[in-house]
C-alpha positions in Angstrom: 54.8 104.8 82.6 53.9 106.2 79.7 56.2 108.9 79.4 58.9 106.6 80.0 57.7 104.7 77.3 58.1 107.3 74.6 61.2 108.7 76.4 62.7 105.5 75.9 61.3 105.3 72.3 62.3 108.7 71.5 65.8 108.6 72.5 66.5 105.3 71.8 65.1 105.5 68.2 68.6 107.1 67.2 71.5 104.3 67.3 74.3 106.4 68.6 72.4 106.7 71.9 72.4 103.2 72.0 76.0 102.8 71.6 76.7 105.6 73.8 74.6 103.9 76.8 76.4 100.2 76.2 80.0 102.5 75.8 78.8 103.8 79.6 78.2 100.8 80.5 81.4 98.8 79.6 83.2 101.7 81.2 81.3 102.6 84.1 80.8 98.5 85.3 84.8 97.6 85.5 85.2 100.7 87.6 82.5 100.3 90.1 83.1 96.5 90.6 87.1 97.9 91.2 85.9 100.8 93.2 83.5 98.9 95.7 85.6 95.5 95.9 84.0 93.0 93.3 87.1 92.3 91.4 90.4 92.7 93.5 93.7 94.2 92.0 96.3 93.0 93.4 95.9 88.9 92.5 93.4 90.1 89.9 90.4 87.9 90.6 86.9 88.2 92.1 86.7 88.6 95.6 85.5 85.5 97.4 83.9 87.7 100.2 80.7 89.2 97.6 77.6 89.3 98.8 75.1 88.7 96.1 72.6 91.8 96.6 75.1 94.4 96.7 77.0 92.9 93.9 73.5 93.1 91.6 72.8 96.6 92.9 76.4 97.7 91.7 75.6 96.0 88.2 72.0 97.7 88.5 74.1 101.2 89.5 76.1 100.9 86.1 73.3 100.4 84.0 71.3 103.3 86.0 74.3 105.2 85.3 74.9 105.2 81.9 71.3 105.5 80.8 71.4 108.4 83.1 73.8 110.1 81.4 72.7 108.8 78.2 69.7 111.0 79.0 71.7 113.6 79.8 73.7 113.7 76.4 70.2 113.3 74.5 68.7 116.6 75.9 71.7 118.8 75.8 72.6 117.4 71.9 69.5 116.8 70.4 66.9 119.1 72.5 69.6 121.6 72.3 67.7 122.5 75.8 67.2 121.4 79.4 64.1 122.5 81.5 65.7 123.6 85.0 63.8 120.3 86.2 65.9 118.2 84.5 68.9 119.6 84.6 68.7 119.7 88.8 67.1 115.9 88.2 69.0 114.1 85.6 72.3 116.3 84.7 73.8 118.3 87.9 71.3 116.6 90.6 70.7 112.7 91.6 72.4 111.6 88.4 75.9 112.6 89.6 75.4 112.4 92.9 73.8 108.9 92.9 76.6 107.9 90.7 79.4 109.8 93.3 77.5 107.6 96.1 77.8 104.6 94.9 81.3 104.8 94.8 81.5 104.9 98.8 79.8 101.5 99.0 81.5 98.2 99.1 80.0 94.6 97.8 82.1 93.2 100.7 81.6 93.5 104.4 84.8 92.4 105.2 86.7 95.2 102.7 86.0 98.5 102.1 86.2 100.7 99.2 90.3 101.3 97.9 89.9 104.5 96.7 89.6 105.6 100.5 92.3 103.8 101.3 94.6 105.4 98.4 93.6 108.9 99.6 94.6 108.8 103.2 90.8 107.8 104.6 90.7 104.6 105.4 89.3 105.8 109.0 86.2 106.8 107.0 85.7 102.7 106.2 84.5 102.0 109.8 81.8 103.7 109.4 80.5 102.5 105.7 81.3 98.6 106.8 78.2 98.0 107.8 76.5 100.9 105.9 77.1 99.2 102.3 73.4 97.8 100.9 71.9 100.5 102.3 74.0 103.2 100.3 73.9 101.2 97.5 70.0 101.5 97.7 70.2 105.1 98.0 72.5 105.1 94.9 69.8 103.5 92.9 67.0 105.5 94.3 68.9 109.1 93.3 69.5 107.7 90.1 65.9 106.1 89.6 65.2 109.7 90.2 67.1 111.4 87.3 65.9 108.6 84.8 62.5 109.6 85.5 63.5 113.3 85.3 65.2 113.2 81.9 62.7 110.6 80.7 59.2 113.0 81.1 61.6 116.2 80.1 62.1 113.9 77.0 58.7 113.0 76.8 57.6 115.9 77.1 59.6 117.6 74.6 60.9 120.3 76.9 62.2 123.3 75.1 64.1 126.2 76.6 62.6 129.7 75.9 64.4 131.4 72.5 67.0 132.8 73.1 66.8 136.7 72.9 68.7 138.2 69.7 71.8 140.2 70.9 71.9 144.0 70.4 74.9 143.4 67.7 75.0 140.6 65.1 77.1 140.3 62.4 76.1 138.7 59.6 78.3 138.4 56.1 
């Protein structure tokens, strides 16, 4: 707990991080509640057919999401360096592919995911109907995962090794 204490602290103590996560955020929640079936397109509404649990774990995913990433964009801009730990946890790992997952789930148990639809695999929906907490929960847990990656890499004030000088510089 404590290095996600001074994680947070340390890459939070900078306010363009903190814009950058809400930016994520406001992004990353309209497209997941289109993407899984909270907000319908067509007659532009919610849909009356939400469960309340997978509708909180999609708003949970967003937030999971962005701080995710948020992490990510801290260590690669102001670490200038990612251990290999964190980059397989946080950056190319459970972030993206807990964020890639939750985009098969549905907050509906009647509809399914659009996307599938509008790329020819709406087969692929009989099998994730009754599938959708549980892959939501997965989502959360992969991206639980990176936070907790990129938060003791952050902590911990991971540095890469130097970088060797190359056999020709040029300096004027």
């Amino acid at each position: 707990m404590e290095n996600w204490m001074e994680g947070f602290a340390r890459v939070f103590s900078r306010r363009i991080y903190a814009m950058f996560a809400l930016a994520l955020f406001a992004l990353l929640l309209p497209a997941y509640a289109v993407l899984t079936d909270i907000v319908l397109l067509s007659p532009f509404s919610l849909n009356p057919g939400i469960k309340f649990p997978e509708a909180a774990l999609v708003i949970a995913i967003s937030m999971l999401a962005s701080l995710g990433f948020t992490l990510a964009a801290f260590q690669i801009f102001e670490l200038r360096a990612v251990s290999r730990k964190s980059v397989g946890g946080s950056v190319l790992g459970a972030g993206v592919g807990g964020t890639a997952l939750a985009a098969f789930a549905s907050a509906c148990s009647v509809c399914q995911p659009i996307w599938l639809f509008w790329l020819g695999l709406g087969s692929a929906t009989a099998f994730l109907a009754d599938y959708g907490i549980f892959i939501l929960a997965a989502s959360a847990a992969m991206l639980v995962y990176s936070i907790d990656a990129g938060l003791k890499a952050v902590a911990g004030r991971c540095r890469a090794k130097p970088r060797k000088k190359r056999w020709l510089s040029i300096s004027y």
